[in-house]
N, C-alpha and C positions, 0 to 999 in steps of 0.2 A: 803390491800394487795391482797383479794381473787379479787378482783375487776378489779385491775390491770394486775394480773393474766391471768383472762378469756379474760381481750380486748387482751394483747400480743396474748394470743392463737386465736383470732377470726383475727388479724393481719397478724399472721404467714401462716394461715390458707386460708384466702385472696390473701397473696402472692401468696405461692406452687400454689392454684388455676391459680392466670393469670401468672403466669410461664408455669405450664400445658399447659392451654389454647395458651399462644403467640409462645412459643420456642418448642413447639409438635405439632405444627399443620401441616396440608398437604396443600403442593400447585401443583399445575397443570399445565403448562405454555405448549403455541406452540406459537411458532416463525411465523408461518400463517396462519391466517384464514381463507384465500381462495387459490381453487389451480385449476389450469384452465388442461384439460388433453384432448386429441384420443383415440378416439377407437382403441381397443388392444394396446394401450400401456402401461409404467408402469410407477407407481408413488409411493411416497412416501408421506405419511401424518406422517409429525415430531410431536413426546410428550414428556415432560420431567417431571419428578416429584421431590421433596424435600419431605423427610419423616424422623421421628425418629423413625420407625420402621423397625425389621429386614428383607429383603430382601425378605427370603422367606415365611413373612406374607403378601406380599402387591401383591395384584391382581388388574390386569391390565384388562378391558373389550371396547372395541370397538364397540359402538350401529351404525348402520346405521339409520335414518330418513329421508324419502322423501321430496322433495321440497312441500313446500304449493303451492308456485306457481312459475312458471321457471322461474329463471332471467334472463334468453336467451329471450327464446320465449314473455313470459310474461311481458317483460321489458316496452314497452310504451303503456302497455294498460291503460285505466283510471283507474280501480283499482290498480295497482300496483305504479302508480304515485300517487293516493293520499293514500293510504298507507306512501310512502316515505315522502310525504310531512307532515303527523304529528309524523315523526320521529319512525314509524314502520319499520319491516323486512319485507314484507309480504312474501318474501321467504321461513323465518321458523318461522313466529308467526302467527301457529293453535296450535288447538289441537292434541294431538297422535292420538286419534282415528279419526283424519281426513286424517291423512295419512300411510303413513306406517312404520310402525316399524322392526327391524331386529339387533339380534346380529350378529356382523360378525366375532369375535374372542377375547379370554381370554385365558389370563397365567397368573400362579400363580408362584413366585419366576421367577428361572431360566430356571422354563420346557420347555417344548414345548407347542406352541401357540393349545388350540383348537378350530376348526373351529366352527362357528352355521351351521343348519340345511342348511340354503339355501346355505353355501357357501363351503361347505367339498369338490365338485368337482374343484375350483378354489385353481388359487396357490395364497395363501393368508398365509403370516404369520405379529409376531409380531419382531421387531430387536430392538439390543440397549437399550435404558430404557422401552420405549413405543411408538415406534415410528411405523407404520403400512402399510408394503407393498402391494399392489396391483398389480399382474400381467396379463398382457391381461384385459386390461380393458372394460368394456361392459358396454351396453348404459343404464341398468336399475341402474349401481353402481352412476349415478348421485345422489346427493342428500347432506343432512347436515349429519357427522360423527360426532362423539361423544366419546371422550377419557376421558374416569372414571376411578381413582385410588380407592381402598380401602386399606386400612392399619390397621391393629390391632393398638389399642390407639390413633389412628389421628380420633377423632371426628369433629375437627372442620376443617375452612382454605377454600381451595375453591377446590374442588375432582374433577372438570368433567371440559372440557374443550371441544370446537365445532370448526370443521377444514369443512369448504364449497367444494366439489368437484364437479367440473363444467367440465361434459364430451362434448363435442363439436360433437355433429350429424355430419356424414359423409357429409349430404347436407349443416349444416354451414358451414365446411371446405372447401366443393367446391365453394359454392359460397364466400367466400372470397380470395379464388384463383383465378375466375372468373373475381371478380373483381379488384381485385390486376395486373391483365393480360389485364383487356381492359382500366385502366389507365394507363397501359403501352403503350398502343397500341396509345391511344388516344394523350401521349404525344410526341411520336415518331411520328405519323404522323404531328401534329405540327411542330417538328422539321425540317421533312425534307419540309411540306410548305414553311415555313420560311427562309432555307437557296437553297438561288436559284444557288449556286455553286455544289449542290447534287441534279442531276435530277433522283429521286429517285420511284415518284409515281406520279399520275394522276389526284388524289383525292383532291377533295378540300378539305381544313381546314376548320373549326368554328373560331377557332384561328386569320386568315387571309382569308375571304373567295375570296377576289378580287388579289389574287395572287398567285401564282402553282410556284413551282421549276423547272418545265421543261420551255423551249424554246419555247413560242406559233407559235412563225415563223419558227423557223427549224423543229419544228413538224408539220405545213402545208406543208413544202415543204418537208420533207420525205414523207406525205404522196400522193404527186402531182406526184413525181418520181416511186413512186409505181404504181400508176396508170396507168404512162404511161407505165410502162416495163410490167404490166400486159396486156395493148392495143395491144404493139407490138407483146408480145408471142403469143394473141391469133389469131393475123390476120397472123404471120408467120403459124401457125397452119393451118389454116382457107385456103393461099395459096396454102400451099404443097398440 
């Protein structure tokens, strides 16, 4: 009977444990992990958490980390291709002390968000459960974010979750404006090569190079009547 006894209580025991563990634990979730953004503008990096703990035990922090290496700029060089290619990040798999670290805000319960060091002049807070606004955005906030819950009694589960923010330099945006405008350009001029009922431009096509919309003959002979009414003005000139 004592025997019996001890295994129930080592059972019970067992239980309450992965009870603890499965039905108390903390999870982290964001809906994106990457978020593409302009200078000065704002954004939102969304967090949501599930906790059995009260409200105002559970603290919210926001780490910033630098890119290891830019996925913009960085993107087809050889290193960063073969990174990808044995199913690394080389974006954000270094070390900390390879790049740079930074708190960018924590609240605890319902308070008010406080900023870190670098960021107390920025309008930066925390909204909702954990969700983290940016406003005026600047070209150093590029990098990987980091939204950490802590909770009183949530030891286990999964705490910390990573949101990518990709600021877009003022020269990428021009140049894809740029370029956005001389494939415009380029398919316009096409068009109007091509339709010879729109004497529109002068310029040859790539598109059609042995054919123009304008009139090759009516524009010889404009420019044959010009000449001659040029001749006549200048010898009526010439008489007076």
């Amino acid at each position: 009977m004592a025997w019996n006894w001890q295994w129930e209580r080592q059972v019970l025991l067992f239980g309450l444990t992965w009870l603890s563990t499965g039905c108390f634990s903390l999870l982290v979730t964001v809906p994106l992990t990457e978020r593409y953004t302009t200078l000065f503008a704002s954004v939102t990096l969304r967090c949501d958490y599930s906790t059995s703990a009260q409200l105002q035990d559970v603290v919210v922090t926001w780490r910033y980390k630098s890119f290891c290496k830019d996925p913009i700029f960085d993107y087809y060089s050889v290193a960063y291709q073969a990174g990808l290619a044995i199913g690394q990040d080389p974006s954000n798999d270094c070390n900390d002390n390879q790049r740079e670290v930074r708190i960018v805000a924590q609240r605890r319960g319902q308070n008010e968000a406080l900023l870190g060091t670098d960021y107390r002049q920025r309008k930066i807070t925390i909204q909702n459960s954990a969700d983290l606004v940016i406003n005026e955005v600047m070209w150093w906030d590029n990098g990987v974010y980091y939204c950490t819950v802590e909770a009183v009694g949530d030891t286990s589960g999964d705490p910390d979750k990573e949101v990518k923010l990709i600021v877009l330099h003022w020269l990428t945006v021009m140049l894809i404006v740029l370029g956005g405008l001389l494939l415009l350009l380029l398919i316009s001029v096409c068009w109007c090569q091509c339709c010879p009922q729109h004497c529109c431009c002068h310029v040859r096509c790539p598109c059609c190079p042995n054919r123009c919309c304008c009139n090759e003959k009516g524009k010889a002979q404009a420019g044959f009547l010009l000449h001659i009414l040029l001749s006549l003005s200048f010898q009526t000139v010439y008489f007076v």
